[in-house]
Residue, then its C-alpha position, 0 to 999 in steps of 0.5 A: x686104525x684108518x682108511x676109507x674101507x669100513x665094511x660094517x659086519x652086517x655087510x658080511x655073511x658069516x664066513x666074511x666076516x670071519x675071513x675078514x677079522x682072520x686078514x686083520x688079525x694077520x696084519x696086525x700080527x705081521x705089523x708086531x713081529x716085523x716092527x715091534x708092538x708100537x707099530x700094530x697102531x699102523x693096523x690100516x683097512x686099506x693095507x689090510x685089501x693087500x693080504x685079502x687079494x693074495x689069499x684070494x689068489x691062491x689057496x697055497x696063500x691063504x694059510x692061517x695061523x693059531x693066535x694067542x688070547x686077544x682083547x679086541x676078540x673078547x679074549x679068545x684065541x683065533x685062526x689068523x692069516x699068514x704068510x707073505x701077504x699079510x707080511x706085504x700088507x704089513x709094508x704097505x700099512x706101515x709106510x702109509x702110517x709114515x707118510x701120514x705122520x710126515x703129512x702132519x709134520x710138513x703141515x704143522x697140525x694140531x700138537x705136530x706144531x710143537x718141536x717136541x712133539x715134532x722132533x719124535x713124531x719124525x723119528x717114528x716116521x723114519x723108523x717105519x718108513x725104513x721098517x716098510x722098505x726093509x719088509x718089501x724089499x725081503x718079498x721080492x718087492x722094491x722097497x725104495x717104490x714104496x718110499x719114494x712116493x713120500x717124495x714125489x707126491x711132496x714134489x707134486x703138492x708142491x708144484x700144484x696150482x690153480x688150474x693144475x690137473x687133480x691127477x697129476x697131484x694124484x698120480x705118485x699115489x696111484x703109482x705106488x698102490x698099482x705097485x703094491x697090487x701087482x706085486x700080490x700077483x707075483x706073491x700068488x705065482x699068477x703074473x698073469x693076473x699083475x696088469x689087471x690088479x695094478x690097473x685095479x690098485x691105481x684106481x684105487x689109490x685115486x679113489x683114496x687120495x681124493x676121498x681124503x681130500x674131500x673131507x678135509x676140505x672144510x677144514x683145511x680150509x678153515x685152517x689154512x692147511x694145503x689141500x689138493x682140491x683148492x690148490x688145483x682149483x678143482x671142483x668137488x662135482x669134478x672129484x665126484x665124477x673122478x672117484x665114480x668112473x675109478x670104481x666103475x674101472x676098479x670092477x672091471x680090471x677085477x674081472x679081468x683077474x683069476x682068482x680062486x676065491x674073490x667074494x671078499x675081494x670084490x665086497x671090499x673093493x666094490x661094494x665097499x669102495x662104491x660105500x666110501x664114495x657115496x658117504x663121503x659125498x653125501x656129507x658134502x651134500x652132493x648125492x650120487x650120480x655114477x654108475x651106481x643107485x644110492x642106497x635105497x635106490x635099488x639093488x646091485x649085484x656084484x659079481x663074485x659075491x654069491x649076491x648081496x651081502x645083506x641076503x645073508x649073515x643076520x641068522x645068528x642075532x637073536x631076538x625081534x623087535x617087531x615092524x612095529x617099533x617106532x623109530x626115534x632121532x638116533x641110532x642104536x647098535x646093531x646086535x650083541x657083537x658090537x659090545x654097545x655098553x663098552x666104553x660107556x658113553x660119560x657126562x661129563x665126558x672123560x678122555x684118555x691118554x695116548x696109548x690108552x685112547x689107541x687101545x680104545x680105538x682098535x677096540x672100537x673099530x674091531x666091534x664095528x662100533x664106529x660104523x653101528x653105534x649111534x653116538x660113540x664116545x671118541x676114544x681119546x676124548x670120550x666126547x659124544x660122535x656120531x656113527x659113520x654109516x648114515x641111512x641105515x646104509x650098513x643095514x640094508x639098501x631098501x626100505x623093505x630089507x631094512x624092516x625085516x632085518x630088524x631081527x639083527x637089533x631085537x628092537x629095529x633100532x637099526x632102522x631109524x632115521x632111514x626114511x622108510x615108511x614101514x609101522 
């Protein structure tokens, strides 16, 4: 499971969570039933915002479905989201995991070198690639849209140099994510709403193509692999100013939209769009500067959400640590539902085989592990990492929020390394 979308559980009140689980769920269902059980490894956040906007549109869209016992639910059945959004977030995932897959190929990284390994990693590219235009093209949607952004963004890599716009390199993306939001308009029978949500879509896939690129900048830059932001030139405070001004934009095309219900629509493509930007330039040591505070720098209001996310959702955790516990280098957990003790934390660490490891990672992502769990085990090489949320981020956005949530944890261990000053 992939994408810059990470939403921690303890972002989510309860019916958020649940409705968020319930499009994931969906997707991975329509990923099995149109393309094979292979193909649900494809399971993508960012694919995932495809279904949520057309279920938030019309309540005619927003059916469920009973699904069997589930391992990543702890074996128990659940009401799952159906219908053509999920089957449209489904393309959507399926041609993102191929063009990755081709990315890697037409690199060369890591085991993509090998021609063994190569030869099969390409054929699986085309099998899904030719899987994601049939699925679209059967919604109504053009499926070749969605295929031959593979070829214009390779066509637009290839003619980038210094000096290049960022967005020209950008644009075949951002196409193609415009598309795909536009057309969940069409799904939900409001056209309408198709101009605001694919200006809303290509913002978004702006703000994605350049995340991507920001984390891989050191190490593609280590390895010698091409990376837009070298190759244009481009700054990393030009990309922050870019991804910035992109979310600010994705929140006004969003207002411009009806929607029935947009709650977790705007947390996702708000809130936590807003998140994704901040950590992924926080690891870059450049702090926030846009249009938003960094967190712990005050409150924001996202319209459409019933007010902030941290105001609600804690009421089913049990247990208090007490304001008094003290805080040590590294996070714990935060709370029953991330399944803390599984898979254990080993010395010496123990990997897994492929399939094995991508069971291992579903798990972990569907128990918010990767965001609360402070170290992880990775689930193919068992190696310590650490959490993706930094500062208590997935907690709270103040000192005095984080110190009373701590009813969450039974023992504050989610409040660590926050800064706070609270005893």
């Amino acid at each position: 499971m992939f994408g810059i979308l990470r939403p921690c559980r303890h972002s989510l009140s309860e019916d958020l969570a649940r409705e968020w689980m319930s499009h994931m769920c969906g997707l991975c269902l329509a990923l099995r039933d149109d393309h094979g059980q292979a193909s649900r490894v494809a399971t993508n956040y960012d694919g995932l915002v495809v279904s949520v906007l057309t279920a938030a549109q019309s309540r005619d869209q927003a059916g469920t479905r009973v699904a069997g016992r589930c391992l990543l639910r702890g074996m128990r059945g659940a009401q799952v989201a159906d219908g053509s959004g999920a089957h449209l977030a489904a393309a959507v995932s399926l041609m993102l995991a191929s063009a990755k897959i081709s990315d890697h190929i037409e690199d060369g990284d890591g085991a993509y070198a090998r021609p063994g390994v190569r030869a099969v990693a390409g054929r699986v590219a085309a099998r899904w690639q030719n899987g994601a235009q049939r699925t679209g093209s059967g919604l109504g949607f053009e499926g070749r849209a969605l295929v031959s952004v593979v070829d214009r963004q390779r066509e637009a890599e290839l003619s980038a140099t210094e000096g290049t716009d960022i967005l020209t390199v950008t644009r075949p993306t951002e196409e193609a994510t415009g598309e795909a939001f536009a057309h969940t308009a069409a799904l939900a029978g409001i056209p309408r709403n198709a101009a605001p949500l694919q200006e809303a879509g290509r913002l978004f896939g702006r703000v994605a193509h350049l995340l991507d690129a920001v984390e891989d900048r050191a190490e593609d830059l280590a390895s010698g692999a091409w990376n837009p932001l070298t190759a244009t030139g481009t700054p990393v405070s030009r990309a922050r100013e870019l991804c910035d001004d992109a979310v600010l934009g994705v929140d006004l095309a969003l207002r411009e939209a009806v929607f029935t219900d947009d709650r977790l629509v705007r947390v996702l493509l708000v809130q936590e769009l807003h998140r994704a930007v901040e950590r992924t330039f926080a690891h870059g040591g450049h702090p926030g500067h846009g249009h938003y505070p960094p967190h712990g720098g005050g409150h924001v209001d996202y319209p459409g959400d019933g007010g902030h996310p941290h105001d609600a959702g804690h009421g089913d955790h049990s247990g208090h640590g007490g304001k008094g516990s003290k805080r040590s280098g590294k996070r714990g957990c935060c709370g029953g539902a991330c399944s803390c003790g599984t898979p254990e934390l080993q010395e010496p660490p123990r990997g897994r085989g492929i399939l094995t490891g991508c069971a291992t990672a579903l798990f972990m992502c569907c128990t918010c592990q990767y965001c609360c769990r402070d170290p992880h085990p990775g689930p193919w090489s068992g190696e310590p990492q650490d959490s993706w949320c930094d500062a208590c981020a997935c907690v709270a956005d103040t000192c005095s929020t984080c110190c009373d949530a701590c009813s969450c944890c039974g023992n504050c261990s989610c409040c660590e390394n926050c800064d706070c000053s609270c005893d």
